[in-house]
N, CA, C and O atoms as a GROMACS GRO file, in nm:
protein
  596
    1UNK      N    1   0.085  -0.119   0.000
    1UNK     CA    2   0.000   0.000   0.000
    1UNK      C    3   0.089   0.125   0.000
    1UNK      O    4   0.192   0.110   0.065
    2UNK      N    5   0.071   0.250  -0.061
    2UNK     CA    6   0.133   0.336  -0.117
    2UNK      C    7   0.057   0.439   0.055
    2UNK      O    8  -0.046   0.426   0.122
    3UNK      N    9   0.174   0.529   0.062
    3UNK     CA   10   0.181   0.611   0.211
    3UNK      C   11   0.116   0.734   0.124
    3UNK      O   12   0.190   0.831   0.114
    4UNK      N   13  -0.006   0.744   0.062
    4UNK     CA   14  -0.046   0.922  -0.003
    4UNK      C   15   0.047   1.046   0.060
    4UNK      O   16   0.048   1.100   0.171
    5UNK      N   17   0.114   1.063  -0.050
    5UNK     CA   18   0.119   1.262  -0.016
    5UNK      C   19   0.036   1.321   0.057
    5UNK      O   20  -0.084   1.320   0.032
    6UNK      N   21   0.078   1.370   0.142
    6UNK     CA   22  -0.034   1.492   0.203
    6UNK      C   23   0.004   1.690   0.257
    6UNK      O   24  -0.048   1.780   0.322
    7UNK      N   25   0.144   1.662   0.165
    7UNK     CA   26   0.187   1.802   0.131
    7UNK      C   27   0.207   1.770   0.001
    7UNK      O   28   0.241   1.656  -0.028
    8UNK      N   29   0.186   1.874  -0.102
    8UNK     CA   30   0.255   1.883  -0.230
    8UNK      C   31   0.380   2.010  -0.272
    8UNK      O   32   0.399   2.048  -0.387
    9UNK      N   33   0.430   2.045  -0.190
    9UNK     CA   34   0.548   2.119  -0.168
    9UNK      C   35   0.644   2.058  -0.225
    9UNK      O   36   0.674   1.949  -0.177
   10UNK      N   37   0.698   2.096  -0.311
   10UNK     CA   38   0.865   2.075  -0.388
   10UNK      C   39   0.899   2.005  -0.247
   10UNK      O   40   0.862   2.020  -0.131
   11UNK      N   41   0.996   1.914  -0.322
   11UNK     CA   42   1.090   1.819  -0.240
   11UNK      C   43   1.214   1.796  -0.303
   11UNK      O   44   1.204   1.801  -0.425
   12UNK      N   45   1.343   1.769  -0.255
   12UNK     CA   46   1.490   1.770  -0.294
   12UNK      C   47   1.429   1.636  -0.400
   12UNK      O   48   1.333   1.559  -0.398
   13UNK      N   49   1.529   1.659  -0.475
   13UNK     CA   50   1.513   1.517  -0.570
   13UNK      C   51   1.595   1.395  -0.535
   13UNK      O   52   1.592   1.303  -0.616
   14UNK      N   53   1.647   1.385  -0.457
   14UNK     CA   54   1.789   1.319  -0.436
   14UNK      C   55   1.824   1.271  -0.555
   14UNK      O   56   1.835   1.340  -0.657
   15UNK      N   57   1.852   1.100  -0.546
   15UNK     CA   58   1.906   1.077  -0.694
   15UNK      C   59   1.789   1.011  -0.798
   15UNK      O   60   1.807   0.912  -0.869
   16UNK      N   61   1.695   1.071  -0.792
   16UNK     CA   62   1.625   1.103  -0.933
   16UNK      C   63   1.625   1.167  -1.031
   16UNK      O   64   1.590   1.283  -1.013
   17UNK      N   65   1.651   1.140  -1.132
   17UNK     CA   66   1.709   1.229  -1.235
   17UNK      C   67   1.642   1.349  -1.301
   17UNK      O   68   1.525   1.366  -1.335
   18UNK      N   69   1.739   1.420  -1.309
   18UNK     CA   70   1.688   1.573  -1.389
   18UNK      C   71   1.583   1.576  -1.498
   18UNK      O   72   1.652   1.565  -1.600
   19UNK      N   73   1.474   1.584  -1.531
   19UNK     CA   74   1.430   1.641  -1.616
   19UNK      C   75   1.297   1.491  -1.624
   19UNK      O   76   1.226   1.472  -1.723
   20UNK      N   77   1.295   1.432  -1.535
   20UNK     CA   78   1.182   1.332  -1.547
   20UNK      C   79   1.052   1.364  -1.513
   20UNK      O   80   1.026   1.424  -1.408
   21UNK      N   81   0.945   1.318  -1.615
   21UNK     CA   82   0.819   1.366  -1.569
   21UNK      C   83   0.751   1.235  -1.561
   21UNK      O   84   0.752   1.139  -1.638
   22UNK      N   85   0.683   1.259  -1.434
   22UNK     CA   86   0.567   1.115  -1.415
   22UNK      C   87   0.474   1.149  -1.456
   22UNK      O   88   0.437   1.258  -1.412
   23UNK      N   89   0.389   1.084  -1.556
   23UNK     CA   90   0.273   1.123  -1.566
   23UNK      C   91   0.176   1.037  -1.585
   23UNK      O   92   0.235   0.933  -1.614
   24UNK      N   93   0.030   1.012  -1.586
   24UNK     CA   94  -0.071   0.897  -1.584
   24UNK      C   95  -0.066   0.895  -1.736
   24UNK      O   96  -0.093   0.982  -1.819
   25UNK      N   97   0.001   0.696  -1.754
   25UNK     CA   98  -0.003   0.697  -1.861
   25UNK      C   99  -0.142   0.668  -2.007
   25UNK      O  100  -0.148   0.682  -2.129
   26UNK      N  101  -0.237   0.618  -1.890
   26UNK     CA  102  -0.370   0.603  -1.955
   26UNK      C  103  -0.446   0.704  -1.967
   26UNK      O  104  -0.516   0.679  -2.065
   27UNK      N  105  -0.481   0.825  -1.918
   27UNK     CA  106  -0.487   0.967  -1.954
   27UNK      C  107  -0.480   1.048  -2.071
   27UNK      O  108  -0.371   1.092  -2.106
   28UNK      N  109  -0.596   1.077  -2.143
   28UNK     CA  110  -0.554   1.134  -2.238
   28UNK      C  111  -0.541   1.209  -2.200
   28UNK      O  112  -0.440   1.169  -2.141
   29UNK      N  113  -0.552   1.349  -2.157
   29UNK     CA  114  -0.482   1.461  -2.128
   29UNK      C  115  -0.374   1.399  -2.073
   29UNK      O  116  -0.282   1.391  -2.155
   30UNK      N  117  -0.350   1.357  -1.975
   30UNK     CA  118  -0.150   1.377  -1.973
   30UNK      C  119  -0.091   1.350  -2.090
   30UNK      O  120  -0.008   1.430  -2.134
   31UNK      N  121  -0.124   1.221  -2.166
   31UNK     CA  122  -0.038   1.196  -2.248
   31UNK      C  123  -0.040   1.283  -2.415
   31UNK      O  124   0.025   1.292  -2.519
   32UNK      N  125  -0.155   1.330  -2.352
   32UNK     CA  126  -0.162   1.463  -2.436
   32UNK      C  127  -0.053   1.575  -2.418
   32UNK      O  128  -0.017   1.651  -2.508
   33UNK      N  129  -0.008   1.575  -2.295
   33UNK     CA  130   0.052   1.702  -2.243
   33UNK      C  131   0.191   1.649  -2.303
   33UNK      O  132   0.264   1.723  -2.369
   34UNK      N  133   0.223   1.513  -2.276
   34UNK     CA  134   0.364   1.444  -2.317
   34UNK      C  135   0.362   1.463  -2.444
   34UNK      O  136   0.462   1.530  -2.467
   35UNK      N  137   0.301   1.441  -2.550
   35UNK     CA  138   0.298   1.468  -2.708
   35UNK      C  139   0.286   1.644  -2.696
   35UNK      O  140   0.234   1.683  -2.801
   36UNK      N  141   0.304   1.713  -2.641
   36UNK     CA  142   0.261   1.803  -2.670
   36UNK      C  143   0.400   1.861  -2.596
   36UNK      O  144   0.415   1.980  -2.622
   37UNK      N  145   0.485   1.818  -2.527
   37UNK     CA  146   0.595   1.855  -2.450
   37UNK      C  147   0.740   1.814  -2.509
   37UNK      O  148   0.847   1.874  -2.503
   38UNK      N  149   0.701   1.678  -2.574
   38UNK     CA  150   0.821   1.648  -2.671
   38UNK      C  151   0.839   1.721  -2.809
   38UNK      O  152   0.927   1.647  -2.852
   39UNK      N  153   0.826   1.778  -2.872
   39UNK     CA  154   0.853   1.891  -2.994
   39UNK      C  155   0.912   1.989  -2.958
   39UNK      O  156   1.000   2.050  -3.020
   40UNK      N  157   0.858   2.016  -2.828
   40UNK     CA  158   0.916   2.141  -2.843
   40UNK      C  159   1.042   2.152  -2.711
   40UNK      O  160   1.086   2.258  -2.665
   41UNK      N  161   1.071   2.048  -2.679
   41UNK     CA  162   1.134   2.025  -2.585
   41UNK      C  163   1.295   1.988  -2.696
   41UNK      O  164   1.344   1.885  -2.742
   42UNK      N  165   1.331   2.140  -2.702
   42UNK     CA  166   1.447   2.091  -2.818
   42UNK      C  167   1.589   2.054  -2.790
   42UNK      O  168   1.678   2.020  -2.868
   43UNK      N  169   1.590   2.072  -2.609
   43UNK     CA  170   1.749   2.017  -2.536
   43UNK      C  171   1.769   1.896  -2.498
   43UNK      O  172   1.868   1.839  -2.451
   44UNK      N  173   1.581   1.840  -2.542
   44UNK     CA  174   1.571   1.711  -2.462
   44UNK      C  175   1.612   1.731  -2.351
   44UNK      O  176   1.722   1.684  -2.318
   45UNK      N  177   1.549   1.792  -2.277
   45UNK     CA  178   1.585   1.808  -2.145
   45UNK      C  179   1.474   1.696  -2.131
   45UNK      O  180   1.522   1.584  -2.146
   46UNK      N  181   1.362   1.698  -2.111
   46UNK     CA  182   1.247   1.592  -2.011
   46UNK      C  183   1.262   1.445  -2.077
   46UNK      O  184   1.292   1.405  -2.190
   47UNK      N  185   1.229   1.387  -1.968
   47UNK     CA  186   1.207   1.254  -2.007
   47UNK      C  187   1.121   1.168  -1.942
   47UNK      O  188   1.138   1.172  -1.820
   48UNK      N  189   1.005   1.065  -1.991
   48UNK     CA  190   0.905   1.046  -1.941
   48UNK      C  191   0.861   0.919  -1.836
   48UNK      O  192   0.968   0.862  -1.816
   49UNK      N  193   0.814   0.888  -1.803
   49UNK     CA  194   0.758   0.742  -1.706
   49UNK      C  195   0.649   0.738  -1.679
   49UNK      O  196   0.626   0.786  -1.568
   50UNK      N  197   0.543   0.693  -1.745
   50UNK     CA  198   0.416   0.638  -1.724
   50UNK      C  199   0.372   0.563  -1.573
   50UNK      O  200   0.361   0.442  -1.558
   51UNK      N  201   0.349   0.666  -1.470
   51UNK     CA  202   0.289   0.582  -1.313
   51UNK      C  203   0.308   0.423  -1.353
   51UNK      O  204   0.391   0.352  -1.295
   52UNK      N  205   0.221   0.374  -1.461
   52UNK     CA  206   0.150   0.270  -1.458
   52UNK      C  207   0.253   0.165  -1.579
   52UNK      O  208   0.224   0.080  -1.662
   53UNK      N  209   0.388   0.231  -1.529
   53UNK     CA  210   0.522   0.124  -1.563
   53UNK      C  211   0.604   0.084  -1.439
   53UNK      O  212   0.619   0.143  -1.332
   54UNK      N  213   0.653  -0.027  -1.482
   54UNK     CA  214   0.728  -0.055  -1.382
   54UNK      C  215   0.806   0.032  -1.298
   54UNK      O  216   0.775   0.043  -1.179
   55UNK      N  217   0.896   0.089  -1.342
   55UNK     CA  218   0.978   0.214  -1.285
   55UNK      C  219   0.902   0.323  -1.239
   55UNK      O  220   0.893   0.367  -1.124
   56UNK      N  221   0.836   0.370  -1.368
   56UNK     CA  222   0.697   0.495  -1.283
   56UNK      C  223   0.626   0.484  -1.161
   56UNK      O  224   0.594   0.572  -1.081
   57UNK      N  225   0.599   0.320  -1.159
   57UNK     CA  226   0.465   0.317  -1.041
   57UNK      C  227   0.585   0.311  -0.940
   57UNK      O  228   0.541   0.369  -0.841
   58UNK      N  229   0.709   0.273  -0.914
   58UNK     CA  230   0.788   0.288  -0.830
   58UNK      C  231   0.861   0.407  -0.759
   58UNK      O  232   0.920   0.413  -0.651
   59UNK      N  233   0.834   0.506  -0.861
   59UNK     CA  234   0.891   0.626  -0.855
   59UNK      C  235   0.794   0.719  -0.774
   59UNK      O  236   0.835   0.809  -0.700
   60UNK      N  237   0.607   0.678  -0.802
   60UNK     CA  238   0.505   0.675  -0.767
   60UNK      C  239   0.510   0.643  -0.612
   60UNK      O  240   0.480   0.720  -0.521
   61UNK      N  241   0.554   0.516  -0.603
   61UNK     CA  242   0.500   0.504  -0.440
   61UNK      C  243   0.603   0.558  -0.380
   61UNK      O  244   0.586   0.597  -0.265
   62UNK      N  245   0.748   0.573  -0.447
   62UNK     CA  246   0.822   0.629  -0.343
   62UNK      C  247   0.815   0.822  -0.308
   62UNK      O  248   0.879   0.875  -0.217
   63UNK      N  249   0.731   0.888  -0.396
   63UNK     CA  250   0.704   0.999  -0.384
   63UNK      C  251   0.578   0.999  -0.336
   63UNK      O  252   0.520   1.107  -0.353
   64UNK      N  253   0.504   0.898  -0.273
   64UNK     CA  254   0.369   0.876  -0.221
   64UNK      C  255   0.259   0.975  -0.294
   64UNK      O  256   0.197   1.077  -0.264
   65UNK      N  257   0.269   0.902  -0.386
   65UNK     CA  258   0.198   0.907  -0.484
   65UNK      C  259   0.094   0.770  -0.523
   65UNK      O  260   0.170   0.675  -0.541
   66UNK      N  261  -0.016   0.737  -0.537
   66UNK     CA  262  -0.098   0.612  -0.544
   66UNK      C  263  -0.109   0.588  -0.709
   66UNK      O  264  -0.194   0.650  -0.773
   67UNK      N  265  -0.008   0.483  -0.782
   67UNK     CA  266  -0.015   0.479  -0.860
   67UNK      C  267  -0.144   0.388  -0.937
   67UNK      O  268  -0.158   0.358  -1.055
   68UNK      N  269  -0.215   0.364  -0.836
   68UNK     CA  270  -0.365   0.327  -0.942
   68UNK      C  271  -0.455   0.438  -0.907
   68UNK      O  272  -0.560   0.382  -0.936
   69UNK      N  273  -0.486   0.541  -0.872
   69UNK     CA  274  -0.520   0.665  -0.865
   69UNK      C  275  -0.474   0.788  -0.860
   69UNK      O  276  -0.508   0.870  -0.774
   70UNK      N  277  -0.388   0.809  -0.956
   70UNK     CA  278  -0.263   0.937  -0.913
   70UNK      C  279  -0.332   1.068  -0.896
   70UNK      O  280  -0.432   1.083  -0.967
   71UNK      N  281  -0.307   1.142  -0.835
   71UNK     CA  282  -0.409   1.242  -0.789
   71UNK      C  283  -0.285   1.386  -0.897
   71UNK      O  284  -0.322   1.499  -0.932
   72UNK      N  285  -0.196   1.344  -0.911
   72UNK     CA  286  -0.101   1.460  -0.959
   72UNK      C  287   0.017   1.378  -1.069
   72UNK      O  288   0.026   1.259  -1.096
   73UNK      N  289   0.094   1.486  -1.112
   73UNK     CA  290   0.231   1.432  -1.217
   73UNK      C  291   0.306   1.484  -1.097
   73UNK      O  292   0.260   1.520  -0.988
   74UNK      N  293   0.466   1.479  -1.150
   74UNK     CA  294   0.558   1.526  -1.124
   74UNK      C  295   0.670   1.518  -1.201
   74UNK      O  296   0.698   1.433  -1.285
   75UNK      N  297   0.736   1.617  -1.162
   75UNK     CA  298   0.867   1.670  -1.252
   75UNK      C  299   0.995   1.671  -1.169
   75UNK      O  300   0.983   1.690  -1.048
   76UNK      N  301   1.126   1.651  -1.226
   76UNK     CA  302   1.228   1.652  -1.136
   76UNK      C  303   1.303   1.817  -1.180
   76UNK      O  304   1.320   1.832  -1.302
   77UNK      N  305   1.325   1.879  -1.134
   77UNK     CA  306   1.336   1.984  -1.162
   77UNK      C  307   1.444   2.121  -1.108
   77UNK      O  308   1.405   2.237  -1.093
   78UNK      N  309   1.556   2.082  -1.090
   78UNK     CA  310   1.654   2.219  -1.055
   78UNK      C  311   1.690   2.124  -0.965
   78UNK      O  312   1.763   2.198  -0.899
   79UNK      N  313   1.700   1.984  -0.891
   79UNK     CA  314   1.714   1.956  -0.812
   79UNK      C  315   1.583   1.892  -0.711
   79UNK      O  316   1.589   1.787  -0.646
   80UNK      N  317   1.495   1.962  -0.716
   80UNK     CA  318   1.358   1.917  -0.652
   80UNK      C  319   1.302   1.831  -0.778
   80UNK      O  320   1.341   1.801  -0.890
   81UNK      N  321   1.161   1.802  -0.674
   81UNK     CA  322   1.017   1.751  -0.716
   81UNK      C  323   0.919   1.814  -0.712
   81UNK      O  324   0.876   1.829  -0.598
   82UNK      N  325   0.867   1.855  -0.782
   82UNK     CA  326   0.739   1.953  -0.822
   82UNK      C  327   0.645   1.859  -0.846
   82UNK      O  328   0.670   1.767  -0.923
   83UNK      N  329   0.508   1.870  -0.778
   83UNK     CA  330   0.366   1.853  -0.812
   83UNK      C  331   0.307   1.939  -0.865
   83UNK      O  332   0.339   2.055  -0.893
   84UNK      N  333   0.173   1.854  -0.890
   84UNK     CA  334   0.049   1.962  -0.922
   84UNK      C  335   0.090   2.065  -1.021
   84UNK      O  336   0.166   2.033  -1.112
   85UNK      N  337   0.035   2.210  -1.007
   85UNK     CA  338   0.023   2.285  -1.061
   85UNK      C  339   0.198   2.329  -1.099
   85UNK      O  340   0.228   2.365  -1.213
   86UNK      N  341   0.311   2.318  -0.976
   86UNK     CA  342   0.386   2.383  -0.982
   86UNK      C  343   0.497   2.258  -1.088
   86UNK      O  344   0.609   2.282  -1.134
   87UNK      N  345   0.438   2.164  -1.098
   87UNK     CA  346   0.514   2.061  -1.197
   87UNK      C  347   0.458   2.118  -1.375
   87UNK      O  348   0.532   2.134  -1.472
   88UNK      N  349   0.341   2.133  -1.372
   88UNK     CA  350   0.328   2.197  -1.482
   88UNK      C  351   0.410   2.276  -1.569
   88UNK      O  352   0.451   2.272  -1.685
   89UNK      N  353   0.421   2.390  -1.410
   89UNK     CA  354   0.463   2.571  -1.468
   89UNK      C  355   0.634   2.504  -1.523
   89UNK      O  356   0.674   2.521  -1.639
   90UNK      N  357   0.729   2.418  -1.398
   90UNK     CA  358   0.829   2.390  -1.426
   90UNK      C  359   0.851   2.299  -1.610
   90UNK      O  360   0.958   2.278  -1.667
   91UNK      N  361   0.752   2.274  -1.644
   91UNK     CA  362   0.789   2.217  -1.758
   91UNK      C  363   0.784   2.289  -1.899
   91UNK      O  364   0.843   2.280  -2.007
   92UNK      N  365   0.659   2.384  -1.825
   92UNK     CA  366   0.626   2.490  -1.934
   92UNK      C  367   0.772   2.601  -1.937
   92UNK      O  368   0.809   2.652  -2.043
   93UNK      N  369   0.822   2.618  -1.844
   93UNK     CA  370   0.913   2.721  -1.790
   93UNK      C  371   1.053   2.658  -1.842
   93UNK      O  372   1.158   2.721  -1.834
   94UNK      N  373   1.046   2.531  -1.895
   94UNK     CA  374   1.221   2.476  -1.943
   94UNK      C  375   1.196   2.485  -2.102
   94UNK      O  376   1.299   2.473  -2.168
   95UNK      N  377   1.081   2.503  -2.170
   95UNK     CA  378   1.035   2.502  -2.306
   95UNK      C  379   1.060   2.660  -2.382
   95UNK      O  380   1.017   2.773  -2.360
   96UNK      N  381   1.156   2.598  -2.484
   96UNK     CA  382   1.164   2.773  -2.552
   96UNK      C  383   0.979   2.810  -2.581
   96UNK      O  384   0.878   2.742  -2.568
   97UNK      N  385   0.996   2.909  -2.611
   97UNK     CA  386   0.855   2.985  -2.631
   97UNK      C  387   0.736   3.016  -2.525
   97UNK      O  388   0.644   3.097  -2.520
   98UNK      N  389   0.794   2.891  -2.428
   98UNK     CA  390   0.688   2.857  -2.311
   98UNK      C  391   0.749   2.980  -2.166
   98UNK      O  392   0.676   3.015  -2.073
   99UNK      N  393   0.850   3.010  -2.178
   99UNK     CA  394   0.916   3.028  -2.040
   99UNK      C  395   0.855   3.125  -1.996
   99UNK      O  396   0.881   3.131  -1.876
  100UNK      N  397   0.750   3.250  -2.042
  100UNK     CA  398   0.683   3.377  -2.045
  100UNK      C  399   0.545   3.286  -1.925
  100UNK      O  400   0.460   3.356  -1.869
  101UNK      N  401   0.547   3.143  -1.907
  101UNK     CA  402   0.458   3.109  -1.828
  101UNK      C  403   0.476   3.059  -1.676
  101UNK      O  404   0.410   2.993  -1.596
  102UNK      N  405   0.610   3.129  -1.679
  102UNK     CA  406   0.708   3.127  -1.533
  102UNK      C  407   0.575   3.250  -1.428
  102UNK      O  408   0.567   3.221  -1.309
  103UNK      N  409   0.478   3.380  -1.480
  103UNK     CA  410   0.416   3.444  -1.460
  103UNK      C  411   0.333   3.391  -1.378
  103UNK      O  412   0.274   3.477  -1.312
  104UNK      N  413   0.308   3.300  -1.358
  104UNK     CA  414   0.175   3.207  -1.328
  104UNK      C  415   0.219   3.142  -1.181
  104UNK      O  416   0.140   3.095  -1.099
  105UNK      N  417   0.369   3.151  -1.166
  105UNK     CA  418   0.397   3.119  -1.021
  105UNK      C  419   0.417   3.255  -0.921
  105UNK      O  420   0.476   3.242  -0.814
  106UNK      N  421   0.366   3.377  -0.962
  106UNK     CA  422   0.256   3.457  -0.877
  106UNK      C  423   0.147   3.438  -0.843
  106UNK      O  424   0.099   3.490  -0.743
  107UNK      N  425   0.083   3.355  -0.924
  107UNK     CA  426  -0.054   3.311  -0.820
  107UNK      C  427  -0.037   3.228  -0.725
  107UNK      O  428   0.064   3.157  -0.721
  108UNK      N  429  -0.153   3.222  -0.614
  108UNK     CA  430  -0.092   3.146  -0.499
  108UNK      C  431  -0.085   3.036  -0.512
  108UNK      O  432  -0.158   3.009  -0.608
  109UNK      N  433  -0.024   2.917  -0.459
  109UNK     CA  434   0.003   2.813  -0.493
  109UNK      C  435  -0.144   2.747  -0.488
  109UNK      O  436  -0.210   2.701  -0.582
  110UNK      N  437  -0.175   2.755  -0.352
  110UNK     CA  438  -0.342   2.704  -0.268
  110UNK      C  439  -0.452   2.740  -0.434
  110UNK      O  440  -0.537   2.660  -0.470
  111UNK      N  441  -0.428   2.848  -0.498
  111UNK     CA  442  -0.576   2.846  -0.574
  111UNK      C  443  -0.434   2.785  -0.677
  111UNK      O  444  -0.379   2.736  -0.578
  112UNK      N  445  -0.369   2.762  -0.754
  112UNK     CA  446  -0.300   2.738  -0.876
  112UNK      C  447  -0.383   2.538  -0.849
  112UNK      O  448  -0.461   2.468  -0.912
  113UNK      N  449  -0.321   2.529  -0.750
  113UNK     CA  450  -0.358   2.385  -0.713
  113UNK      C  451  -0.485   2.334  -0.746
  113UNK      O  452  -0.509   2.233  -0.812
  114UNK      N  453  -0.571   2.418  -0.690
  114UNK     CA  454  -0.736   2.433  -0.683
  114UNK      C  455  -0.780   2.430  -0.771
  114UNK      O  456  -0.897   2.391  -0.771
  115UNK      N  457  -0.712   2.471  -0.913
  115UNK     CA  458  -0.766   2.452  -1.021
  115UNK      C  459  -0.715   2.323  -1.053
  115UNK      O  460  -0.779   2.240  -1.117
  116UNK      N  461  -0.596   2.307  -1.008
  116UNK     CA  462  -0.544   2.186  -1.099
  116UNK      C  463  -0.629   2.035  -1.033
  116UNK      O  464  -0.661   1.937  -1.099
  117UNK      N  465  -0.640   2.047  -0.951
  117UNK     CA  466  -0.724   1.940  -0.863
  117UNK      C  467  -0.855   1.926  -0.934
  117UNK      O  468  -0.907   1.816  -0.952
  118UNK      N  469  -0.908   2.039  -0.974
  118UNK     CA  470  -1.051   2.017  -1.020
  118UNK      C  471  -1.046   1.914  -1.178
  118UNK      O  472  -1.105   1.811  -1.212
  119UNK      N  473  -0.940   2.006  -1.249
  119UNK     CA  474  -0.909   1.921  -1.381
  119UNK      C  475  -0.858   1.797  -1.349
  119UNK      O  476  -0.860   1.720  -1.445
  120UNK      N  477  -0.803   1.741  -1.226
  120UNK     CA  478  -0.720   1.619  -1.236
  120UNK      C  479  -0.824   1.514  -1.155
  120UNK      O  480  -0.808   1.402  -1.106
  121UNK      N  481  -0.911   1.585  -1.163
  121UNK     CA  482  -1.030   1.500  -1.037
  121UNK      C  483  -1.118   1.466  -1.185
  121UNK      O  484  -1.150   1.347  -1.190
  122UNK      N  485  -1.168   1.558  -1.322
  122UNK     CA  486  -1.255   1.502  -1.374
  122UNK      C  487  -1.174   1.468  -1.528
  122UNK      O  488  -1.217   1.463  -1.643
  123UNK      N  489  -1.062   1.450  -1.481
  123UNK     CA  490  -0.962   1.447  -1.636
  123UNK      C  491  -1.020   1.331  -1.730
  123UNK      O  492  -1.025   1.339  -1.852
  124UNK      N  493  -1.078   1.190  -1.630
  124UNK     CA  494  -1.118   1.106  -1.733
  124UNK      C  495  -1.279   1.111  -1.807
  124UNK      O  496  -1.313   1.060  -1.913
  125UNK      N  497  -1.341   1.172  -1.734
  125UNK     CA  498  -1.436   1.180  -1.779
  125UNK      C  499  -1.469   1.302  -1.876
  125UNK      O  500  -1.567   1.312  -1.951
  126UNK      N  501  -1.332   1.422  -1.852
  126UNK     CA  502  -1.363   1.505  -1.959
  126UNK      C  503  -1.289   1.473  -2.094
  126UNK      O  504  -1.325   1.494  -2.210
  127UNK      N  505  -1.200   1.427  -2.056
  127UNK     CA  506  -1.075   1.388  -2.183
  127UNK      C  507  -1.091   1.244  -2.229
  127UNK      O  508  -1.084   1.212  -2.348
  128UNK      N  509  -1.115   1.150  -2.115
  128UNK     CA  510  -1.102   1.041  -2.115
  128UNK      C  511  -0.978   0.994  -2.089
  128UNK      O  512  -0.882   1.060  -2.048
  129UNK      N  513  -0.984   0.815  -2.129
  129UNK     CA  514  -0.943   0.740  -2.062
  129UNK      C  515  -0.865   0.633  -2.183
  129UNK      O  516  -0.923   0.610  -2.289
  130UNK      N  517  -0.728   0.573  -2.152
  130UNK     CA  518  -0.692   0.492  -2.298
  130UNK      C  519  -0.720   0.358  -2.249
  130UNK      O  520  -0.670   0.372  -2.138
  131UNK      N  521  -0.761   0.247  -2.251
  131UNK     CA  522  -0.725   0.110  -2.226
  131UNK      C  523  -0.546   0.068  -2.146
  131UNK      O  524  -0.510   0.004  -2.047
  132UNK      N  525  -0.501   0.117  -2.214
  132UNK     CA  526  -0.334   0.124  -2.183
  132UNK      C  527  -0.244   0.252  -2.189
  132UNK      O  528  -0.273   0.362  -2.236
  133UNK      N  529  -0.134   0.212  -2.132
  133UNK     CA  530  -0.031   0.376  -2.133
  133UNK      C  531   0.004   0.394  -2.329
  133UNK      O  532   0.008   0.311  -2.420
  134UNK      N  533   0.016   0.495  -2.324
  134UNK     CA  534   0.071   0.586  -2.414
  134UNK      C  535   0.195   0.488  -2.479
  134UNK      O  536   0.305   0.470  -2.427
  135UNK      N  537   0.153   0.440  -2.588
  135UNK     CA  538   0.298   0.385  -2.673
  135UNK      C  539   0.358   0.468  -2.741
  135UNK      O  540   0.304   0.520  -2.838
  136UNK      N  541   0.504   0.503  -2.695
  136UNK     CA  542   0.518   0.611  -2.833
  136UNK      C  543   0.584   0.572  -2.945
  136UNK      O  544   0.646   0.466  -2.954
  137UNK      N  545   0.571   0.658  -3.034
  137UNK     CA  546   0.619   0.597  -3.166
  137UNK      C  547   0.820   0.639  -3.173
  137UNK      O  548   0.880   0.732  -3.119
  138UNK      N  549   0.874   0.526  -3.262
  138UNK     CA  550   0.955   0.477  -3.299
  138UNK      C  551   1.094   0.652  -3.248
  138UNK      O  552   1.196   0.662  -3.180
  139UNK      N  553   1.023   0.733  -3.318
  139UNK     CA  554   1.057   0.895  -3.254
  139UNK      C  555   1.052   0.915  -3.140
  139UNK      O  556   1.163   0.927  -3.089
  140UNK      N  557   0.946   0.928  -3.056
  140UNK     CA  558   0.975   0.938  -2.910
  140UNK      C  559   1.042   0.866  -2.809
  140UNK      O  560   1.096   0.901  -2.704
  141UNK      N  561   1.016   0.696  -2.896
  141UNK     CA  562   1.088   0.603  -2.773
  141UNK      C  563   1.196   0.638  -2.684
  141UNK      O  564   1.199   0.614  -2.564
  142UNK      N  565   1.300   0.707  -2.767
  142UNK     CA  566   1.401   0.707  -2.643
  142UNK      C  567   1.408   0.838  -2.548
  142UNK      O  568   1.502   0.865  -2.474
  143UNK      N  569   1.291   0.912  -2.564
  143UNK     CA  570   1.241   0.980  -2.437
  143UNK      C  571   1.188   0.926  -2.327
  143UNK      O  572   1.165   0.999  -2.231
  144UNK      N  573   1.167   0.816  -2.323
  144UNK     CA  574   1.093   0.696  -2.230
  144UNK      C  575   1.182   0.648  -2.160
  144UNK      O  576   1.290   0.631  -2.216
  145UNK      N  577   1.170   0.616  -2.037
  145UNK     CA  578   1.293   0.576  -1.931
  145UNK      C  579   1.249   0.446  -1.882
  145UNK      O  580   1.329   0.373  -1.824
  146UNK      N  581   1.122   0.411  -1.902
  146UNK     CA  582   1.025   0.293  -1.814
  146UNK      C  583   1.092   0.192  -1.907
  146UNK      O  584   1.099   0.213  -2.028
  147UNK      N  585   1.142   0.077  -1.847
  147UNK     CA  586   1.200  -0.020  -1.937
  147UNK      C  587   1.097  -0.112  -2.035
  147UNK      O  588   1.129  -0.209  -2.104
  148UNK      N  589   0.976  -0.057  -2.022
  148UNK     CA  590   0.857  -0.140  -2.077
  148UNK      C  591   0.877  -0.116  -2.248
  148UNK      O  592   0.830  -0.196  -2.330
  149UNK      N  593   0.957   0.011  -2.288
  149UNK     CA  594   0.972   0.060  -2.386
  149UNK      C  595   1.126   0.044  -2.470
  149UNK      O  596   1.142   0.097  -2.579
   0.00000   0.00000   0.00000
């Protein structure tokens, strides 16, 4: 049984690597967000793990995170772990064109969250839902860290 988060406050990353994003891999919106993060991600800085891979769901419980209900993503990021809303801004914020959305970590964290909770509470029923994680194609594969790939 997975120990839930019950702060989402940046945390040191120790030795988790730079630029990894967890995200729900059956999700269309996340894996929307992942197709939508690799193009333009031109240093290859990020790299991805589907909760619901071996390595992800591990990475999952050890950031107490419930990988058959993930309530959030996360990003490894400057050294920390970013949730929620503030894992977002950090990904949008390493993306040329995107970094003008660093702005958005003036709002308070408590409502940034508040929104993001609401979208991540009805993500499957507004976006839906895949049968399985996100396969990527032959191009993305070696953005994938989960050995499933």
């Amino acid at each position: 049984m997975t120990m839930q988060r019950t702060s989402y406050r940046s945390i040191p990353a120790g030795d988790l690597p730079e630029g990894l994003v967890l995200f729900d891999g059956v999700c269309v919106l996340c894996s929307g967000w992942v197709k939508f993060t690799i193009p333009r991600d031109e240093a290859r800085r990020f790299r991805f793990a589907a909760i619901q891979g071996g390595y992800g769901r591990s990475i999952a419980e050890r950031l107490g995170i419930d990988p058959d209900e993930p309530g959030t993503n996360a990003v490894v990021s400057n050294g920390y772990v970013h949730f929620k809303s503030d894992s977002a801004l950090a990904v949008l914020g390493g993306l040329p064109g995107w970094r003008w959305t660093r702005i958005f970590k003036a709002v308070p964290k408590p409502l940034r969250d508040w929104l993001y909770d609401r979208v991540a509470r009805n993500r499957y029923a507004l976006f839906g839902r895949h049968a399985s994680c996100l396969m990527p194609t032959p191009e993305m594969r070696g953005r994938f860290v989960d050995g499933q790939w």
